[in-house]
N, C-alpha and C positions, 0 to 999 in steps of 0.2 A: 663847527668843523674847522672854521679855520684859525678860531684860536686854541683848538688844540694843537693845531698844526705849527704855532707861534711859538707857544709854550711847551712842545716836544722840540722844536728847534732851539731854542734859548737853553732849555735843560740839558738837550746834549751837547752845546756849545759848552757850558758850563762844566758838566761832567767833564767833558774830554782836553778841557783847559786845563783843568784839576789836576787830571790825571798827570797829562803833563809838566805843568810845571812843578807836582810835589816829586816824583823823577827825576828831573833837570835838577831838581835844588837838593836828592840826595844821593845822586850816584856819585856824582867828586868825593863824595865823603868813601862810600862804596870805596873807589881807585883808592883811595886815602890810605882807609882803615885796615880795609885787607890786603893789598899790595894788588901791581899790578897784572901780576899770574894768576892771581885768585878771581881778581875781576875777570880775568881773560873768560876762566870758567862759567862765569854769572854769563859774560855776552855769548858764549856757545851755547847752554841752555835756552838763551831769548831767543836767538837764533831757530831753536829747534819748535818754540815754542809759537813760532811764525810760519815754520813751516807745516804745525798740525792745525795752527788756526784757519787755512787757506786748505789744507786736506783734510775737509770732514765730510766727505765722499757728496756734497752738496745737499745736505738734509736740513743746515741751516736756515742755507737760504729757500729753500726750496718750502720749509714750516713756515718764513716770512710772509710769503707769498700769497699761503695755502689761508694762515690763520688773518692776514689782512682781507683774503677774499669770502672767507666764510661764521667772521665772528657778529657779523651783526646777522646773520640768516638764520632760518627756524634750523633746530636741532643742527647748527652748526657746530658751539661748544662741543658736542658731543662727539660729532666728525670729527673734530680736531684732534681729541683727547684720544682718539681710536687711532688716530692718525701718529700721535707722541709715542702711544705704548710701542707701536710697532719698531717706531724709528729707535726707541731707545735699546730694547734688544738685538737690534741691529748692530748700534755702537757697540755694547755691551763686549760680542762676538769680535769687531775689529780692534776696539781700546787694547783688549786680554793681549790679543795675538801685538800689537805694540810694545805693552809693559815686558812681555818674558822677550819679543825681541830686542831691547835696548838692555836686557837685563844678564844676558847672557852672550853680549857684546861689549859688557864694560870693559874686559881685560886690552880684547883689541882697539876700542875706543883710547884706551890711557898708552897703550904702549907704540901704538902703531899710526893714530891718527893726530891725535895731537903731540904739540911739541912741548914738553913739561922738562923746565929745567931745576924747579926748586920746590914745588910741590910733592907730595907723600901721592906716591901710585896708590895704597891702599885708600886710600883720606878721598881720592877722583874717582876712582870705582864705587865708591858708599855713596858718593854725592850722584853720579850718573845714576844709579841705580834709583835715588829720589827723583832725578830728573824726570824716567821712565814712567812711574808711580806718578807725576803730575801731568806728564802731557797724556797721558791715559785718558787721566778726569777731566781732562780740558775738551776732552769733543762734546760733553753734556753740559759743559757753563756756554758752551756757543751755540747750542743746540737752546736751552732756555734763555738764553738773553735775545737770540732772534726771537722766540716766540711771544716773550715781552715787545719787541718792538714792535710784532705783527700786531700785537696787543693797541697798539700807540698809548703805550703807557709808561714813555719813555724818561716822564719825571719819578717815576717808584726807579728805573733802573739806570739813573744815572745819580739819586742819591746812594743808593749800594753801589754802586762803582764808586763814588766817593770815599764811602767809607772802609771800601776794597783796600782801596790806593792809598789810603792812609796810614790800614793796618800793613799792608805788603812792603809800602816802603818806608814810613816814618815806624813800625815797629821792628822792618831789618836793622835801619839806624841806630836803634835805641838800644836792640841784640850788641852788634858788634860794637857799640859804643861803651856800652857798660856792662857786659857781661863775658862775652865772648867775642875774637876776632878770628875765632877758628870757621871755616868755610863749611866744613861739614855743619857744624848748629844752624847755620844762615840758610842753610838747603831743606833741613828738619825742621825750621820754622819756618819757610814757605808753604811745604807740603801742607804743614797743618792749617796754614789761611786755606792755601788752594781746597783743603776736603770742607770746614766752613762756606768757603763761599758755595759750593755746589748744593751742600744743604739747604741755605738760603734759598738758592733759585728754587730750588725744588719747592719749596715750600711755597712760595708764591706761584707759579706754574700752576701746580693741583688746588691752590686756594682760590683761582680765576675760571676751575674748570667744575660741572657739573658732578655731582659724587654719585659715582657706578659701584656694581661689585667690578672686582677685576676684571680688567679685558683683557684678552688675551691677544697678542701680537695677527695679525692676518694681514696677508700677503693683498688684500683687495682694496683693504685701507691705503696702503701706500701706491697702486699700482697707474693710477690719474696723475701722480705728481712724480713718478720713478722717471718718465722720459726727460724731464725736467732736471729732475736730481742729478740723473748720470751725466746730464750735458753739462752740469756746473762740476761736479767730480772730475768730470776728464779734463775739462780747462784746468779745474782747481791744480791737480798732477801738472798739468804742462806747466801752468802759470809759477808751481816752487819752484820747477828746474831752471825756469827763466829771471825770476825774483831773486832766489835765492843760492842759485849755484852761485853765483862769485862768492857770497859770506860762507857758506859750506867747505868750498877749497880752501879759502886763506886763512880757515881754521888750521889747515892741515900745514899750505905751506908758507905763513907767518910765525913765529912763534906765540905762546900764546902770550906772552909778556904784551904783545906789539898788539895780539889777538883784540887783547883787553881795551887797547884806547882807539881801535877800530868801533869796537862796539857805544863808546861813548859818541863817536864820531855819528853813526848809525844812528843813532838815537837821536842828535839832535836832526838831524837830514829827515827823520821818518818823519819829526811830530810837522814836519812842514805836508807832508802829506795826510798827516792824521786829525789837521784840521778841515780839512772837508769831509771828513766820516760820518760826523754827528748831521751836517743836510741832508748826505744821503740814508742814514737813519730815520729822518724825519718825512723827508720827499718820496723814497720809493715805495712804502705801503701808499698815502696819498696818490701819487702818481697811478701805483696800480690801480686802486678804487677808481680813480676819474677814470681811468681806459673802461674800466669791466663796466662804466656804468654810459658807456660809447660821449663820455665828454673829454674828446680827443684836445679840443681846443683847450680845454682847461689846461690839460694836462702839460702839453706843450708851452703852455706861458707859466707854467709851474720849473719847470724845464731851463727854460731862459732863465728866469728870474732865480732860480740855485746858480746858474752857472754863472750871474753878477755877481751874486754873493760869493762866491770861492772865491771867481778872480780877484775881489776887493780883497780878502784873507790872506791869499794862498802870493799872490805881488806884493803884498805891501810887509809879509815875511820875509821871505825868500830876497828880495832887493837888498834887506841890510845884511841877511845871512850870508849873500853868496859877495857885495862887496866888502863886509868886515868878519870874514869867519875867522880869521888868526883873534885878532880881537876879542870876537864872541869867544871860542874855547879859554883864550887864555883866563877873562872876567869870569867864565863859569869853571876853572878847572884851579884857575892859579898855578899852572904848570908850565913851565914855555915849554919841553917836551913834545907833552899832547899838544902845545897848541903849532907849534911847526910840524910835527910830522904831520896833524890830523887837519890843517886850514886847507891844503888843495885837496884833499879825499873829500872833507864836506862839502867844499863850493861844486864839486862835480856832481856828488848822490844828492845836494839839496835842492841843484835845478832838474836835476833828473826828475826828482819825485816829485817837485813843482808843478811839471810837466803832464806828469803820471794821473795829478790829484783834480789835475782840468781836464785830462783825455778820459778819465773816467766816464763821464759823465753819457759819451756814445752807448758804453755797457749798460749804466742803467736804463737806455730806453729801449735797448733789446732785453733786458730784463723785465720790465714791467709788460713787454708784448709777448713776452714768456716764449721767443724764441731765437734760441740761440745757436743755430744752427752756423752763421756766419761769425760766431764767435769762435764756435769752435774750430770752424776752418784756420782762422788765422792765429789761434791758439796752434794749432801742429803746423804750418807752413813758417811762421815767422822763427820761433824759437832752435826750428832744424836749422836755421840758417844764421840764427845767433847766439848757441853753444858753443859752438867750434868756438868764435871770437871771441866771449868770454872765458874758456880753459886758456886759450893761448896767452892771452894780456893776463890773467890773473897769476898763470905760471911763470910769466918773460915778467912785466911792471910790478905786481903783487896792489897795492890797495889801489892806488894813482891809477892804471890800466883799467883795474874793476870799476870803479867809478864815470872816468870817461866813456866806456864800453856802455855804461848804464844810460848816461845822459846821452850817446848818441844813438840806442835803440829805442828811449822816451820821443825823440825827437819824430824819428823815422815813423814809429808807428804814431804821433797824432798828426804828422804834413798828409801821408795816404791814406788811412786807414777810418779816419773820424769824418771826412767826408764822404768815405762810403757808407758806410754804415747812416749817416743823415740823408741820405739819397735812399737807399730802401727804405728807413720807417717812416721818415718824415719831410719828403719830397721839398727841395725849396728852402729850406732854413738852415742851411750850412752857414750862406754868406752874410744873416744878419745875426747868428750867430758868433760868427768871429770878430766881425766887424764892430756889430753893439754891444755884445755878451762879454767879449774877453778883450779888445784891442783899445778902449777908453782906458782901463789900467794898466795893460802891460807899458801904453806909451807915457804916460803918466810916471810910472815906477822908473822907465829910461829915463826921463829927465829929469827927474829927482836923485837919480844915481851920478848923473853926469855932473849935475850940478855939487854934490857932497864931494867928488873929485878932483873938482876945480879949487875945491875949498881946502880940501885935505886937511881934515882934521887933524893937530899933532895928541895923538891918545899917550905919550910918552909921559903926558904930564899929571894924569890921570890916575889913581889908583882902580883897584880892578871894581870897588861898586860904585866906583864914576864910572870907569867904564861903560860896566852894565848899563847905569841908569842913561848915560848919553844914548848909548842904541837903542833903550826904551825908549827914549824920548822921541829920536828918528823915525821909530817905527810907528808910532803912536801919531807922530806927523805926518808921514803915504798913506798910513791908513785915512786920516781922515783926507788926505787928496784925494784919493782913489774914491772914498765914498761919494765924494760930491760931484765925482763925473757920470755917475748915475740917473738917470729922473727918478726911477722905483726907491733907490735908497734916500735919497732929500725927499721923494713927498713923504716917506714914510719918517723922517728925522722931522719932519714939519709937521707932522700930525701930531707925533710925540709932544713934541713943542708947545705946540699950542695945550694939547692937554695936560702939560705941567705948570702950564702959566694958567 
């Protein structure tokens, strides 16, 4: 068990580094090739494509849950598989009602909401309309890749995520590089990855499941796990208007020229978040299991030991991102452009999500106790009271405002909110929590920061893959401070050790 749990965690480290870095290395070409408007349009589809990944009425997570807790029990597969058909007719019904709504919004979409100054209205109506048609199929690849993970069989799906991310963005490259730089083909070759990849899942899904006649959808199968579902559905709703209304409006009121190197901005700030995904992939089936099987204590030192690991990840990123982000864009864009307007927008969204990718980790243990009753509270109390703030800076500041707005409700909610939520499930480990879990490397990261300041590197002299490579090298050096303030990660780098010598 627990090297599977080693090897679901490395795999999807691995997956979700991939993912990342073959993105990072080809959207500058993206900005490049298609021009900055065009891009604009790619970062409002990703946009949209975050806000259906986080509304899929909680069936995802909720099949996690269901299939981590009942795939090794008698006539489990079976429950499960009763349990997919249902959920899937479900989607079925709200995807439809998506596709013809985004489909028959495109006009007001082009004319009214975005700001298009050099693109063909007709050329953004054909491409929104694909839009439509992808985030449709997108509730069923999240719908099967949670149940993969319920699976823990996280190394079959993060080599297809590899291969995903290869075709989606090294074969757009190769599109608009040699073929066409027209926007509309770039949108008609995603769609067609996007309808492949759902094939794939699907095919793996039914090939992990018992083979039945058809079942038919019932309302009993689903109705153990519904209280469940709706409670992550209605966060999931609160949580886009909180998440994502600032990228939403500055769709409307940036142009989308500006739209465009917003979204490259976003992108590097998210993957600082998106490097704790692949733990919690691997940690919260684990985690559930150890509860349902009442080893509480496992679980909890399961618990700690994820939140070591991020903070070694999630600091020893974020330190060089947020003191050299003009730098970083410029090395990865070659733009000074993007890399001035977009340097204080990233250093605000990449502590925020920094922030975001440690405070996590209170939801997963009301997750794994399968109640989220106090999530949900603070899901509708917190966000009434920080809408308002974000339309007002988004509308007055435009990216700068949406950003600080970000990092300072990241903030707010992990100082009150994460020691509450360790006081109801888990009585007592707030303070060695912070103190041993996360506070060895944040202070680590400060004095490594303070110290590169004193130093001030002149990057002037530097071309942009020295650049890079110097902040590689930087980061590659906290990281390895950060690890060794550990004990878990040195005995575990000394066991290593020894078994390579």
């Amino acid at each position: 068990m627990k090297t599977n749990l080693k090897k679901n965690t490395i795999a999807n480290y691995l997956g979700q580094f991939y993912s990342i870095f073959i993105g990072l290395l080809i959207l500058p070409f993206y900005l490049e090739y298609l021009g900055a408007e065009a891009y604009g349009l790619v970062g409002f589809f990703t946009m949209l494509t975050t806000m259906m990944v986080l509304l899929d009425m909680g069936f995802s997570q909720a099949l996690i849950r269901e299939t981590a807790k009942k795939k090794d029990k008698v006539n489990g597969l079976l429950e499960i598989k009763q349990t997919l058909r249902t959920l899937e007719s479900a989607i079925i019904v709200v995807s439809t009602v998506i596709f013809f709504g985004i489909f028959f919004s495109t006009e007001w979409i082009t004319l009214h909401w975005l700001q298009i100054k050099e693109l063909n209205f007709e050329v953004v109506e054909n491409c929104i309309k694909l839009m439509g048609f992808m985030l449709a199929i997108r509730w069923y690849v999240s719908l099967y890749s949670g149940m993969v993970s319920g699976l823990e069989q996280q190394v079959w799906l993060n080599i297809y995520k590899i291969i995903i991310a290869t075709l989606r963005f090294g074969g757009g490259f190769v599109l608009i590089f040699f073929i066409s730089e027209k926007i509309f083909y770039f949108f008609l070759y995603q769609t067609f990855i996007a309808t492949v990849e759902i094939a794939v899942l699907n095919f793996k899904i039914y090939g992990n499941l018992p083979s039945t006649k058809f079942l038919l959808p019932t309302v009993n199968s689903i109705k153990h796990i519904a209280p469940f579902a709706v409670s992550i559905a209605f966060t999931s709703g609160v949580w886009i208007l909180y998440t994502q209304l600032d990228k939403l409006l500055l769709s409307h009121y940036i142009p989308l020229e500006k739209y465009g190197i917003f979204a490259l901005v976003v992108t590097v700030s998210n993957a600082v978040m998106l490097l704790s995904v692949p733990l919690s992939q691997a940690i919260i089936p684990r985690m559930t299991s150890l509860l349902s099987n009442n080893k509480e204590r496992e679980m909890l030192s399961l618990y700690s030991k994820g939140t070591q690991f991020v903070s070694i990840v999630i600091f020893s990123s974020i330190g060089i991102i947020s003191l050299y982000s003009y730098e970083l864009l410029f090395s990865w864009t070659g733009n000074v452009e993007v890399a001035t307007w977009g340097s204080p927008v990233l250093f605000w969204y990449a502590i925020g999500n920094a922030i975001l990718a440690i405070g996590a980790f209170q939801y997963y243990l009301q997750f794994v106790h399968g109640n989220l009753k106090y999530h949900i509270r603070i899901n509708i109390i917190f966000p009434i009271l920080i809408l308002p703030i974000i339309f007002y800076t988004v509308k007055n500041y435009g990216a700068i405002g949406a950003g600080i707005t970000w990092f300072s409700a990241q903030l707010i909610m992990f100082l009150i909110w994460t020691p509450f939520v360790h006081h109801k499930f888990a009585k007592g480990i707030h303070k060695d929590w912070m103190v041993k879990d996360i506070m060895p490397s944040f202070l680590v990261t400060i004095i490594f920061l303070v110290i590169l300041k004193v130093i001030n590197i002149d990057f002037s002299v530097f071309n942009r893959i020295e650049i890079f490579g110097v902040l590689v090298c930087l980061g590659i050096v906290l990281l390895a401070f950060n690890t060794m303030v550990y004990r878990s990660a040195r005995d575990l780098i000394i066991v290593k050790f020894k078994q390579f010598i």
